[in-house]
Backbone of each chain as ProteinMPNN parsed JSONL, in Angstrom:
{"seq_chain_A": "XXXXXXXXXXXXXXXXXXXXXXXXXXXXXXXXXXXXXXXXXXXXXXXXXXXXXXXXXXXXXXXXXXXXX", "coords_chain_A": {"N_chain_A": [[11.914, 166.634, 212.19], [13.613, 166.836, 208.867], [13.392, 168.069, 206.044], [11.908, 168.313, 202.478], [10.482, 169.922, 201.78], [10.374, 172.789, 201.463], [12.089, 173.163, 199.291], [10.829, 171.398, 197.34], [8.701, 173.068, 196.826], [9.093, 175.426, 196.172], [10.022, 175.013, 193.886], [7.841, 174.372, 192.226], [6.298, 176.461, 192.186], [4.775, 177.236, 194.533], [2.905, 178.654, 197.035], [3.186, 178.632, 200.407], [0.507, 178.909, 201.62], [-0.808, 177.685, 199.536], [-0.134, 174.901, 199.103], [-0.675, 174.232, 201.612], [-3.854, 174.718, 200.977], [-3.874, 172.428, 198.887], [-3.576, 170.084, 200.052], [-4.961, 170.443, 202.535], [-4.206, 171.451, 205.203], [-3.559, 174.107, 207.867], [-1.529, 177.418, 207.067], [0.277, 177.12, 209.19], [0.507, 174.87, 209.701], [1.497, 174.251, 207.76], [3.884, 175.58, 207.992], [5.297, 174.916, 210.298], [5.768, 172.371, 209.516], [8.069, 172.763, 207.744], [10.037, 174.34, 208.896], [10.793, 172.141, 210.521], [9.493, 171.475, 212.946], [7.267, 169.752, 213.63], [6.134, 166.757, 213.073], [4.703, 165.354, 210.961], [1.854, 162.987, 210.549], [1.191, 159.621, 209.071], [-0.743, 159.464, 207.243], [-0.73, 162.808, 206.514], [1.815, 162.915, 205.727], [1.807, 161.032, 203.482], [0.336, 162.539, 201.868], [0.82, 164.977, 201.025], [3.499, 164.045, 199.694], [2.124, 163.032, 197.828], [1.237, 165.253, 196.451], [3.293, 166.718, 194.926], [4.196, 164.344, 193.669], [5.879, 162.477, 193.922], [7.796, 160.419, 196.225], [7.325, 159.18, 199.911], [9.695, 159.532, 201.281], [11.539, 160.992, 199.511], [10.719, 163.553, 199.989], [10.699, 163.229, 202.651], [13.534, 163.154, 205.121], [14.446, 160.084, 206.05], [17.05, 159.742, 207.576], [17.089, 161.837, 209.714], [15.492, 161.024, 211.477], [15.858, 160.343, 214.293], [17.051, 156.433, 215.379], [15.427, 153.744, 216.018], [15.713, 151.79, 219.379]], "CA_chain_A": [[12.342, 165.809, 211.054], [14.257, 167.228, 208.275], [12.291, 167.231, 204.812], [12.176, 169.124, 201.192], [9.191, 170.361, 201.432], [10.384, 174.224, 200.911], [12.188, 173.131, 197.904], [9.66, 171.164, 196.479], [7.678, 173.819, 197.046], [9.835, 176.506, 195.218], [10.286, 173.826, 192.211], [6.675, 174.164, 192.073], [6.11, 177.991, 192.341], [3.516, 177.042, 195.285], [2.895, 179.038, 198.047], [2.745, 177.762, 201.685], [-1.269, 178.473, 201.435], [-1.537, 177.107, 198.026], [0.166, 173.94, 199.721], [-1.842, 174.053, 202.659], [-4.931, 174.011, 200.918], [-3.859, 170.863, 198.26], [-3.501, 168.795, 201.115], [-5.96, 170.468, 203.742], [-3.929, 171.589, 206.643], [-2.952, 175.315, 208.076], [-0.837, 177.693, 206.724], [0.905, 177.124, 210.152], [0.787, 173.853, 209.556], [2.791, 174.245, 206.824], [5.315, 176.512, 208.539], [5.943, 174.293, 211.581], [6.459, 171.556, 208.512], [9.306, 173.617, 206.882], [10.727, 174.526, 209.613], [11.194, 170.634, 211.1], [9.413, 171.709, 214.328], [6.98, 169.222, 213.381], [6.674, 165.873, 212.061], [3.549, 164.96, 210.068], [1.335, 161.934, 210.391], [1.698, 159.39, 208.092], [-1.526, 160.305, 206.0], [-0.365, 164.304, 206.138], [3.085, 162.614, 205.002], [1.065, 160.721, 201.942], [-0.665, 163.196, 201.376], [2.318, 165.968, 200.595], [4.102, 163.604, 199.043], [1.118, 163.253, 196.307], [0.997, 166.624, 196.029], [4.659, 166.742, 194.942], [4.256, 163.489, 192.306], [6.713, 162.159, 194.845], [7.747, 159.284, 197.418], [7.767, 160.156, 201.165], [11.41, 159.626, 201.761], [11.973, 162.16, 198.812], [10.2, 164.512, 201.239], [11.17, 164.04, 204.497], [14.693, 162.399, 205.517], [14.866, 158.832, 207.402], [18.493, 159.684, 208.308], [16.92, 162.697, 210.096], [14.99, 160.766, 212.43], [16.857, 158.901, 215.26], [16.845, 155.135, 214.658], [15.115, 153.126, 217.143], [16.573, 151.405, 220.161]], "C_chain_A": [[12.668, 166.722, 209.869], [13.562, 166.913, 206.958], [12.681, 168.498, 203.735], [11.44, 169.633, 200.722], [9.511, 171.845, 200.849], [11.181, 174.01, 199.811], [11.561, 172.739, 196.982], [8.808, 171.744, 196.261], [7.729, 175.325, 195.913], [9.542, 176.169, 193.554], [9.089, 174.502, 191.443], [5.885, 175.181, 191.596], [4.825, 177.678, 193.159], [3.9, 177.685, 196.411], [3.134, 178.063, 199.328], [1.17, 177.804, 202.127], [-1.49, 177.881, 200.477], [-0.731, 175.615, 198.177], [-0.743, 173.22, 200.621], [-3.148, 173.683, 202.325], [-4.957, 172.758, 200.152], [-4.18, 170.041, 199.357], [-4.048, 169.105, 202.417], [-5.546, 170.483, 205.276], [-4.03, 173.067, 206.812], [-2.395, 175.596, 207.574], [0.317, 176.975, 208.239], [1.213, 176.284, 210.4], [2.42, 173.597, 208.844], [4.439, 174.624, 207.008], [5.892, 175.956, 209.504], [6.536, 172.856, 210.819], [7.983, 171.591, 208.354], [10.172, 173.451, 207.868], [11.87, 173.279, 211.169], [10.815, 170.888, 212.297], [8.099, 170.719, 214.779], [6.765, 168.078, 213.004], [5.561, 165.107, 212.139], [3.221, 163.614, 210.594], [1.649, 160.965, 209.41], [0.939, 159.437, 206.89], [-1.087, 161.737, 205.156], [0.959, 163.631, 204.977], [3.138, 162.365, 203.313], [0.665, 161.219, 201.264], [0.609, 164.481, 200.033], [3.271, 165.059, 199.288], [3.423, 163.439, 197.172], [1.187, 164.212, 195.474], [2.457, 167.113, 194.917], [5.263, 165.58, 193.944], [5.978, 162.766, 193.155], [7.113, 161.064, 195.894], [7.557, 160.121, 198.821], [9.111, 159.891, 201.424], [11.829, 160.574, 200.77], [11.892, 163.419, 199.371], [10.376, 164.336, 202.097], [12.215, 162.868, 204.429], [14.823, 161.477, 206.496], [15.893, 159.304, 208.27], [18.392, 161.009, 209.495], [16.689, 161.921, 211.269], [15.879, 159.818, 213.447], [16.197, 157.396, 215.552], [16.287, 154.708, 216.449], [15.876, 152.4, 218.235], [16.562, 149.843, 219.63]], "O_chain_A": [[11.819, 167.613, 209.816], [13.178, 165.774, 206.694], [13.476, 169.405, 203.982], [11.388, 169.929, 199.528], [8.95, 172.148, 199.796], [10.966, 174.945, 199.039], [11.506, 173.321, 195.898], [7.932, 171.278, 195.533], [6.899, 175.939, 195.242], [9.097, 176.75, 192.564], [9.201, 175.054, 190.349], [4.969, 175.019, 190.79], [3.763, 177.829, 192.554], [5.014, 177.479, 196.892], [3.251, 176.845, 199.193], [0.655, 176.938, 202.834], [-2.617, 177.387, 200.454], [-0.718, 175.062, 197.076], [-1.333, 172.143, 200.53], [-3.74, 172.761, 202.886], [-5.81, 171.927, 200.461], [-5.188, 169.334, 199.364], [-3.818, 168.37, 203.378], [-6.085, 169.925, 206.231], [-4.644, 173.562, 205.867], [-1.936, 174.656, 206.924], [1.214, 176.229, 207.843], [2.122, 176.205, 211.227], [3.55, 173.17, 209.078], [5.525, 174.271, 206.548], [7.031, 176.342, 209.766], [7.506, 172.258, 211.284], [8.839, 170.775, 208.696], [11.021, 172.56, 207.838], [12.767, 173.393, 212.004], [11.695, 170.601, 213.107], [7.759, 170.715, 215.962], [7.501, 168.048, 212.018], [5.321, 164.33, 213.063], [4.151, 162.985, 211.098], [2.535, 161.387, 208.667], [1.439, 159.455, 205.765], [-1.042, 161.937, 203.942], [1.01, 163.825, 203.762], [3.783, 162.859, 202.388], [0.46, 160.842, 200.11], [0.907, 164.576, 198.842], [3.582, 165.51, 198.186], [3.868, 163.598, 196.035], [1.204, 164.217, 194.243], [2.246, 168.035, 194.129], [6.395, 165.646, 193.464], [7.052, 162.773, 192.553], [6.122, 160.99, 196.621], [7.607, 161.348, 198.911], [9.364, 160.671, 202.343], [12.769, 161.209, 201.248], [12.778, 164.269, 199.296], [10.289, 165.319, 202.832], [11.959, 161.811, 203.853], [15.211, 161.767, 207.628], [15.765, 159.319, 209.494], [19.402, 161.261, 210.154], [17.537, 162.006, 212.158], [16.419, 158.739, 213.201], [15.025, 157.241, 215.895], [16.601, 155.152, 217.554], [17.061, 152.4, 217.901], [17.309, 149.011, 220.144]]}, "seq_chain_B": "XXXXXXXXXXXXXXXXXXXXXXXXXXXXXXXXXXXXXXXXXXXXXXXXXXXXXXXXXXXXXXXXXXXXXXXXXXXXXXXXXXXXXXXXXXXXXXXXXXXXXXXXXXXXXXXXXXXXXXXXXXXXXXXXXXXX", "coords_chain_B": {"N_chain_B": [[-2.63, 183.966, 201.747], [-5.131, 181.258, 203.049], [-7.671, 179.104, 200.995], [-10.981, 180.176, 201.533], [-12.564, 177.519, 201.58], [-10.747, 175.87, 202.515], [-10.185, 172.779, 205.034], [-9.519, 173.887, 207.495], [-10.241, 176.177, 207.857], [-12.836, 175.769, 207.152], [-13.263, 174.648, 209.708], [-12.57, 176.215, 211.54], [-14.657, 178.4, 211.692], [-17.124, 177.364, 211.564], [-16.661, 176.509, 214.351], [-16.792, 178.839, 215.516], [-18.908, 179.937, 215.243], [-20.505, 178.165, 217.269], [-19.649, 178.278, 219.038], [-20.386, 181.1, 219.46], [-22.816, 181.136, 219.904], [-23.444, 179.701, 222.059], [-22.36, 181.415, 223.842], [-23.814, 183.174, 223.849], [-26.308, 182.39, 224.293], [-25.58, 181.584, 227.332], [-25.041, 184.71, 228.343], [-27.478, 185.471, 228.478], [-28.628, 183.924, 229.897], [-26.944, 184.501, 232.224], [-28.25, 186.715, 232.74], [-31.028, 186.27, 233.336], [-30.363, 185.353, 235.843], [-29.466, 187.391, 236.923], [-31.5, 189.159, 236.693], [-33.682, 187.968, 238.13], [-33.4, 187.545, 240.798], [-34.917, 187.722, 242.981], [-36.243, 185.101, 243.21], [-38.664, 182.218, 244.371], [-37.089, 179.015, 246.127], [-37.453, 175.945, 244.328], [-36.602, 177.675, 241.907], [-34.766, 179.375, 242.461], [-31.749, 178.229, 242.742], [-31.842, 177.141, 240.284], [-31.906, 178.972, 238.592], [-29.568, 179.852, 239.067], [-27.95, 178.06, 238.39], [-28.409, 177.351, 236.095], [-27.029, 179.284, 233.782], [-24.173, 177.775, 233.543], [-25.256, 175.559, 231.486], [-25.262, 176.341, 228.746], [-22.66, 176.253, 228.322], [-21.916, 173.42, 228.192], [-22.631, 173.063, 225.506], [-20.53, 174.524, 224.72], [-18.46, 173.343, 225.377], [-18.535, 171.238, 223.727], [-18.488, 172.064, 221.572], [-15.664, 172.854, 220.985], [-14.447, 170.419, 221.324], [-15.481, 169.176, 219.24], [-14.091, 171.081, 217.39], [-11.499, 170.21, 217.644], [-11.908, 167.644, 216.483], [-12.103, 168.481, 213.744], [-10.504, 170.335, 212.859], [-6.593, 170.461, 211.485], [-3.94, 168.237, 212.297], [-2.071, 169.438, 213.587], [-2.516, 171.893, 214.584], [-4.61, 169.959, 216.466], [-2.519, 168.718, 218.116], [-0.959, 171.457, 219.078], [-3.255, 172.37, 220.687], [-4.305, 170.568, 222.344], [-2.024, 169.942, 224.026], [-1.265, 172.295, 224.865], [-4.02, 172.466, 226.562], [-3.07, 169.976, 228.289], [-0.841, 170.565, 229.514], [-2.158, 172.961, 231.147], [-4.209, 171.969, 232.547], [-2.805, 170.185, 234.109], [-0.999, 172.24, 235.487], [-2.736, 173.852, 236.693], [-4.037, 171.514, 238.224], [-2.074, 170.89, 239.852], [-1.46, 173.144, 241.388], [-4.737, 173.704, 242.572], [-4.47, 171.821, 244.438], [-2.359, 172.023, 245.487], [-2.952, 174.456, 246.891], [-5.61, 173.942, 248.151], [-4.428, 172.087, 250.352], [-3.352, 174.442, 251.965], [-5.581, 175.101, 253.543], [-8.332, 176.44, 255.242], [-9.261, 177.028, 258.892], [-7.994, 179.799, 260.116], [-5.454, 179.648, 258.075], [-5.072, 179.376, 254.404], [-7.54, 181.847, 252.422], [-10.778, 180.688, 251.792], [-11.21, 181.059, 248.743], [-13.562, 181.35, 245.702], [-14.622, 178.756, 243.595], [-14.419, 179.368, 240.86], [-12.023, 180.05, 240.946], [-10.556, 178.271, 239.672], [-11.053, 177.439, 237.073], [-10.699, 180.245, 236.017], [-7.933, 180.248, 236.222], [-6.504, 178.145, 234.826], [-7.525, 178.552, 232.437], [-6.11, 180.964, 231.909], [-3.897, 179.76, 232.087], [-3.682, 177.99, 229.653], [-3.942, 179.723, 227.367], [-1.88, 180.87, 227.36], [0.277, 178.586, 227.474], [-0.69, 177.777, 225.103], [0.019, 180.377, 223.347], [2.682, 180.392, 223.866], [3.419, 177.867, 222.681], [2.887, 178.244, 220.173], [4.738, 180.28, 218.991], [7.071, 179.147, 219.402], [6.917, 177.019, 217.5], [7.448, 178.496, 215.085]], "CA_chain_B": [[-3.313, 183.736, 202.939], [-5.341, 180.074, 202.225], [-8.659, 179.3, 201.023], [-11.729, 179.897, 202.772], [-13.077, 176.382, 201.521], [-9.807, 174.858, 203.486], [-11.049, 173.024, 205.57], [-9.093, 173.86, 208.543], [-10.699, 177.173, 207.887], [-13.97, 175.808, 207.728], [-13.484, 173.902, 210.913], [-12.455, 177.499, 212.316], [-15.779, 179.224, 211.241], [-17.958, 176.101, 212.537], [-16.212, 176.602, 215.81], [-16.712, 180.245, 215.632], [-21.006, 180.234, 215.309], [-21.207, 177.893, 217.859], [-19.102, 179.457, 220.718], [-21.176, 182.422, 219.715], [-24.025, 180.604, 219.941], [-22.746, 178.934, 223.843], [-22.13, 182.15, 224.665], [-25.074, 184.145, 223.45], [-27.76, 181.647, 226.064], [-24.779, 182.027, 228.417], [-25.336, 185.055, 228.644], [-28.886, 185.414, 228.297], [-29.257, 182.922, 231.278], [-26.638, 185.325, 233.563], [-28.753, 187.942, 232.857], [-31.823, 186.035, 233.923], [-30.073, 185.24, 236.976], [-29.561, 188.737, 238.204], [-33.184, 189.607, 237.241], [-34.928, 186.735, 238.851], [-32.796, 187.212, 241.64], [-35.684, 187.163, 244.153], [-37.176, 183.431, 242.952], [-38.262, 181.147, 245.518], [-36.231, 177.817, 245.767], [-35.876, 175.601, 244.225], [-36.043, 178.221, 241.13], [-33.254, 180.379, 242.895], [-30.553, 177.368, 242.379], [-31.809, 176.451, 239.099], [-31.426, 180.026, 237.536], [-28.665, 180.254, 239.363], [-26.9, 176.98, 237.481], [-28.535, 177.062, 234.522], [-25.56, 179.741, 232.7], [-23.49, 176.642, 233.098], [-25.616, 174.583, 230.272], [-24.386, 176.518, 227.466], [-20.855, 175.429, 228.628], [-21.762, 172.101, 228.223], [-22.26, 173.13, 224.377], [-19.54, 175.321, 224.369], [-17.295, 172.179, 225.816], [-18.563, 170.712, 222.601], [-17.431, 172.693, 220.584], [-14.386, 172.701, 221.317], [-14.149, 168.969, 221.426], [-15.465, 169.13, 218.007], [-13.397, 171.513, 216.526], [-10.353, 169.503, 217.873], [-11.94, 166.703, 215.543], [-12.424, 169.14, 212.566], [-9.28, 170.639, 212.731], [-5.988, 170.054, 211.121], [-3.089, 167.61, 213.1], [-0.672, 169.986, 214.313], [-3.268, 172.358, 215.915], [-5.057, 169.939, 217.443], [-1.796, 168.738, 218.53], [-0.892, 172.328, 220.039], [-4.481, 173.161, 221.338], [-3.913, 169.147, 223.52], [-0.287, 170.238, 224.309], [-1.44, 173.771, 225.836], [-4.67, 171.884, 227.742], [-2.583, 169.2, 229.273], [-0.091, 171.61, 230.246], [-2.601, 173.867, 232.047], [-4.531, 171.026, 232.846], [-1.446, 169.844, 234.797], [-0.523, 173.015, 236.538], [-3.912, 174.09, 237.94], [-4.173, 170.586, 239.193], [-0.84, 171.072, 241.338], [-2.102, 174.364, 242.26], [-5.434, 173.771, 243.415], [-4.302, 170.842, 245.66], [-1.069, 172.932, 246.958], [-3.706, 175.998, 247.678], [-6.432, 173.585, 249.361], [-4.244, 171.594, 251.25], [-3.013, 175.369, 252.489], [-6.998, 176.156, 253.216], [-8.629, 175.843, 256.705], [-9.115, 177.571, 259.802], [-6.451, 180.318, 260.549], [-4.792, 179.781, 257.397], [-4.982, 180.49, 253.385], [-8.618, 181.861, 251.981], [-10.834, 180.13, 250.794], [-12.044, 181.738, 246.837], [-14.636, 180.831, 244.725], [-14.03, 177.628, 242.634], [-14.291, 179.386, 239.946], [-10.888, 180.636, 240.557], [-9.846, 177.29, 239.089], [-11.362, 177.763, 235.636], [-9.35, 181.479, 235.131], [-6.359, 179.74, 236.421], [-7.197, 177.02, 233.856], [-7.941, 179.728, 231.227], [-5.249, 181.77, 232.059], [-2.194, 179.236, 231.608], [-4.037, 177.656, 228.145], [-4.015, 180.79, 226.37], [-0.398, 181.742, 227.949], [0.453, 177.934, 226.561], [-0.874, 178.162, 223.204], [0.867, 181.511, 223.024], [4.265, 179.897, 223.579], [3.771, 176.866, 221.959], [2.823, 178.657, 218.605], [6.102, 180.711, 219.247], [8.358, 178.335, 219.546], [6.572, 176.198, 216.199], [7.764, 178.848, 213.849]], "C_chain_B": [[-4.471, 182.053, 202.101], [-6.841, 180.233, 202.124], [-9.496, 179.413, 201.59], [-12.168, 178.437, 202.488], [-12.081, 175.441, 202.073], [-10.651, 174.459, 204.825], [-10.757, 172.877, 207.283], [-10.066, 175.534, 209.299], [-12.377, 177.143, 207.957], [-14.336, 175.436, 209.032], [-13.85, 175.12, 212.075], [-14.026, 178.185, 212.609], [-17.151, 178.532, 211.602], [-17.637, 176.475, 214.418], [-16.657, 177.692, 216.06], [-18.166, 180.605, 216.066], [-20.669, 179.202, 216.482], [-20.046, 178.179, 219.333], [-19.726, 180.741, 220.482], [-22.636, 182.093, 220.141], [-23.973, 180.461, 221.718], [-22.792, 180.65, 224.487], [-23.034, 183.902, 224.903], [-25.942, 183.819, 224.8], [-27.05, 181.732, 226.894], [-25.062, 183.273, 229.136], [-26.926, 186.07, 228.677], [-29.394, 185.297, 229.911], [-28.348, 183.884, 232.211], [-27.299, 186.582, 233.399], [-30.264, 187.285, 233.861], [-31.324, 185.825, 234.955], [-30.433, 186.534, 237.662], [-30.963, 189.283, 238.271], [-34.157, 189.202, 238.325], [-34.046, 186.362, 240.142], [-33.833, 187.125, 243.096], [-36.532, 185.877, 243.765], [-37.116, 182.897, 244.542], [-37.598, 179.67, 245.166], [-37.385, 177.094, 245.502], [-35.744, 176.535, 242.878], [-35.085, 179.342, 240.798], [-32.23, 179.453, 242.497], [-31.041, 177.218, 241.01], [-31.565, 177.433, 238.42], [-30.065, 180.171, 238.052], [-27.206, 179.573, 238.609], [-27.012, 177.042, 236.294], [-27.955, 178.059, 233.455], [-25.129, 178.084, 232.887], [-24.2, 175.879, 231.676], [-24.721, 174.84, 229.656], [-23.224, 176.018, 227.861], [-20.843, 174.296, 228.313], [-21.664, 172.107, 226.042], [-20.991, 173.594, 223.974], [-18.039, 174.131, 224.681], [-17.524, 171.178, 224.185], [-18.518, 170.838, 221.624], [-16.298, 173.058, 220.403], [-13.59, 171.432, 221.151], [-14.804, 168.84, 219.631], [-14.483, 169.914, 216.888], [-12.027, 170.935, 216.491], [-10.423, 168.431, 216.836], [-11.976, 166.83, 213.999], [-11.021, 169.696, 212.09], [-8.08, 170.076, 212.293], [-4.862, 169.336, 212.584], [-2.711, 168.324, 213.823], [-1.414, 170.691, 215.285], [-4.093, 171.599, 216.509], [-4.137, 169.522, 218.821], [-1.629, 169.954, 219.749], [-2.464, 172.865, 220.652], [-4.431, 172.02, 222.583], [-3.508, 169.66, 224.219], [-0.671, 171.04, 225.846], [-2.332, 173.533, 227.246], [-3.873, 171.327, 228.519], [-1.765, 169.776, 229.819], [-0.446, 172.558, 231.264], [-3.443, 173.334, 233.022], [-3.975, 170.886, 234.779], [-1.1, 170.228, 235.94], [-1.327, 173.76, 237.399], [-4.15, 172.958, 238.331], [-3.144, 170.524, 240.559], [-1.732, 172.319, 242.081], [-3.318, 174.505, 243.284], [-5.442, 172.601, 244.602], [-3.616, 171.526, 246.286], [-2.323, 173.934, 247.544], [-4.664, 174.896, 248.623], [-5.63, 172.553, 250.309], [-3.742, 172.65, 252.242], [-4.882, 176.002, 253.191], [-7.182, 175.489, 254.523], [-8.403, 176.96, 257.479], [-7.901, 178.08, 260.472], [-5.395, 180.134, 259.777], [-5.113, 180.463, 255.973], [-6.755, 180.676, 253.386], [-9.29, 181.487, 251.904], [-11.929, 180.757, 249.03], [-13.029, 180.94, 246.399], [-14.064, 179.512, 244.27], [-14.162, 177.945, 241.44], [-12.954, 180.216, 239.475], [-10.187, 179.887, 239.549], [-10.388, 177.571, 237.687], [-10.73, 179.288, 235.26], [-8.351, 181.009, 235.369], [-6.04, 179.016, 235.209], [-6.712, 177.93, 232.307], [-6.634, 180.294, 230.288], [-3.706, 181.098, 231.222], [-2.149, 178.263, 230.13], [-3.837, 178.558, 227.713], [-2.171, 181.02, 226.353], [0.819, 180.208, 226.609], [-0.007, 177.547, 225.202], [0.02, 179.213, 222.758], [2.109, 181.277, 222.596], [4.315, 178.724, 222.738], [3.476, 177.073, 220.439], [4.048, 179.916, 218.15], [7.099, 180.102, 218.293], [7.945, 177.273, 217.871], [6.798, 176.921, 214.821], [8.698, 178.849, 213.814]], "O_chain_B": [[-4.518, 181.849, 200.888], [-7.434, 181.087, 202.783], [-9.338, 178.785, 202.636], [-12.127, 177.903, 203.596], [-12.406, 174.256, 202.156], [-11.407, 175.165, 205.493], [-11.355, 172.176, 208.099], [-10.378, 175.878, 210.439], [-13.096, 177.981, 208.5], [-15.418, 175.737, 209.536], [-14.706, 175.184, 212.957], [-14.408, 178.415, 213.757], [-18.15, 179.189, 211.895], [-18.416, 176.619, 215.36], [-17.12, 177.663, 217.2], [-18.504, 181.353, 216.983], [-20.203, 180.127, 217.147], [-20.219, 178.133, 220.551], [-19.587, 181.559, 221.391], [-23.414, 182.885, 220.673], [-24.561, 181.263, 222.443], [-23.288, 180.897, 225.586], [-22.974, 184.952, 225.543], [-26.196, 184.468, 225.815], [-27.731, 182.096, 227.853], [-25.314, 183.214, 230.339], [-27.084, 187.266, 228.922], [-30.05, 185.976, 230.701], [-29.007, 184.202, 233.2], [-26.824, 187.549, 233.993], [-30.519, 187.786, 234.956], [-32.186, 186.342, 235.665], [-31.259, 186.778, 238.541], [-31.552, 189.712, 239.263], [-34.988, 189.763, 239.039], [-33.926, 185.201, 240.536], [-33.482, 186.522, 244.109], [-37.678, 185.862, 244.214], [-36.283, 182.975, 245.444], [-37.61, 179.247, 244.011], [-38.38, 177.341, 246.183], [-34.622, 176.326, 242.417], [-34.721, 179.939, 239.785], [-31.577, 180.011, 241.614], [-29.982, 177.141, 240.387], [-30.927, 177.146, 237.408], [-29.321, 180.739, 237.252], [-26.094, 180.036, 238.354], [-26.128, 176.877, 235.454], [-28.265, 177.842, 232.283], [-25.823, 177.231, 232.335], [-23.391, 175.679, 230.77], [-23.644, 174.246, 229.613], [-23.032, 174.913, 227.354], [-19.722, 173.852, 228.064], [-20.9, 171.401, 225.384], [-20.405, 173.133, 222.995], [-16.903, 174.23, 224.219], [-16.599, 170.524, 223.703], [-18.499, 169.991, 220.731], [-16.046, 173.716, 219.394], [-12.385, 171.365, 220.905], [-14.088, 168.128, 218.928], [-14.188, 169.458, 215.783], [-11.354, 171.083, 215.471], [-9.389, 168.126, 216.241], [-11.922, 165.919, 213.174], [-10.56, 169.439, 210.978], [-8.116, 168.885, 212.601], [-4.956, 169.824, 213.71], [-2.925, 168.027, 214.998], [-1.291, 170.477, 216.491], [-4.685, 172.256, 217.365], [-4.452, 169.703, 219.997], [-1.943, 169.776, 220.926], [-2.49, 174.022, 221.071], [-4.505, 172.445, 223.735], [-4.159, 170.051, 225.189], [-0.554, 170.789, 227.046], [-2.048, 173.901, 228.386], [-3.706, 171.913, 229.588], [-1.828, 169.542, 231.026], [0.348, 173.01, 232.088], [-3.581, 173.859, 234.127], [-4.381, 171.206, 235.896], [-0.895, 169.596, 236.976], [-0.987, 174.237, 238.482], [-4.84, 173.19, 239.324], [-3.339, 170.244, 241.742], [-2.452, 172.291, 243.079], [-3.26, 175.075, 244.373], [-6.285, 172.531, 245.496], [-3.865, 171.821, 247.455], [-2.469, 174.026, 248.763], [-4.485, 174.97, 249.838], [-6.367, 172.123, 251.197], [-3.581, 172.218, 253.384], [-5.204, 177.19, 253.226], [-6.613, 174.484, 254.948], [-7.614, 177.834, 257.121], [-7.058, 177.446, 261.107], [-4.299, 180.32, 260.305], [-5.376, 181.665, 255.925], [-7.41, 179.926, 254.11], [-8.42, 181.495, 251.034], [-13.096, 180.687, 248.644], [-13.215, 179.811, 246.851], [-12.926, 179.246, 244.656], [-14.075, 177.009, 240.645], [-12.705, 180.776, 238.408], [-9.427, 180.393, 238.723], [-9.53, 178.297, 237.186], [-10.271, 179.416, 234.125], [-7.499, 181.368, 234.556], [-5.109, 179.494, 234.561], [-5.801, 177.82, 231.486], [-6.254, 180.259, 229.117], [-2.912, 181.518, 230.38], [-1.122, 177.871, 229.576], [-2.769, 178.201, 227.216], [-1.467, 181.285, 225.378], [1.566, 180.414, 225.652], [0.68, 176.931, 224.387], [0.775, 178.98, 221.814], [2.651, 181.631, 221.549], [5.323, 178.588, 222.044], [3.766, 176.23, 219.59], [4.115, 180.339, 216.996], [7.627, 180.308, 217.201], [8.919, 176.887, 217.224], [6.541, 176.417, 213.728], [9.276, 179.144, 212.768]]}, "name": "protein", "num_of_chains": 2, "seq": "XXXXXXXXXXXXXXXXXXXXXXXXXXXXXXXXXXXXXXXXXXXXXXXXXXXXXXXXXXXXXXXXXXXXXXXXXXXXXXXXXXXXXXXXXXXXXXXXXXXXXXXXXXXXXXXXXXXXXXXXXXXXXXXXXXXXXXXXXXXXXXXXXXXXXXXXXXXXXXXXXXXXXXXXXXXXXXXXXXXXXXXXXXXXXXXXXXXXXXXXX"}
């Protein structure tokens, strides 16, 4: 899933550990995030999005995900 | 690098003492084995099983740190089991239905736990690869 997390992240001047620990996952977490190889729970999702003063569709892209049948 | 009070990191460090712990009386108890290797039965089989316990902690720690741990790895730590899971189950049926008089071997059964071992570690390996 496709998301804005490494820009929101930049915005922010926040690491990917100083991410990781706001919201209590892995760095590796974080990196399989970024990288869309991933795709968060919908707590992790809530959670990020908090972190970020943010919605979750601001952070990660519906149009990413393929629409149901 | 992230805090130690994360607490994916504490989950780590929880996990860490008590697989040292599992594997401290582990081997404690295979040492008493080889000492007390002349016992009479039945305390020849019982030193002989009793390494396994700790495993039974050490299985529970594992199963706990899966619950302590953040999503994604417990995700890939699942992934890698059911995957190895999977393929030592094919394996040790293809090998024992190959087993028998005048055909393959037959090994220990504890070949199946390095097989086991072997293709978890191999899948974790790749599946934390391929996730960056």
């Amino acid at each position: 899933m496709k998301n804005r997390i490494k820009v929101l992240r930049a915005e922010r001047d926040f690491s990917q550990a100083d991410l990781a620990d706001l919201v209590g996952v892995s760095r590796q977490t974080i990196v399989a995030l970024e990288a869309g190889k991933y795709a968060p729970s919908l707590t992790l999702a809530f959670k990020i999005a908090r972190v970020f003063a943010c919605t979750v569709e601001d952070v990660f892209d519906p149009a990413s995900v393929d629409a149901a049948p | 690098m992230t805090s130690p009070q994360n607490p994916t990191n504490l989950a780590y460090r929880r996990f860490v003492l008590r697989m040292i712990a599992a594997l401290a009386v582990y081997f404690v108890l295979l040492l008493g084995r080889v000492l007390f290797a002349a016992l009479p039965q039945p305390w020849l089989t019982v030193s002989a099983v009793a390494p396994a316990l700790p495993l039974l902690y050490a299985f529970s720690a594992i199963a706990r740190f899966l619950g302590e741990t953040d999503e994604f790895k417990r995700k890939m730590i699942v992934d890698a089991a059911a995957f190895a899971g999977g393929v030592t189950a094919v394996l040790a049926v293809g090998y024992g239905l190959g087993e028998g008089p005048g055909m393959l071997p037959q090994p220990s059964a504890l070949i199946d736990f390095a097989v086991f071992m072997v293709l978890w570690l191999a899948a974790m390996f790749t599946i934390k690869a391929r996730a960056r």
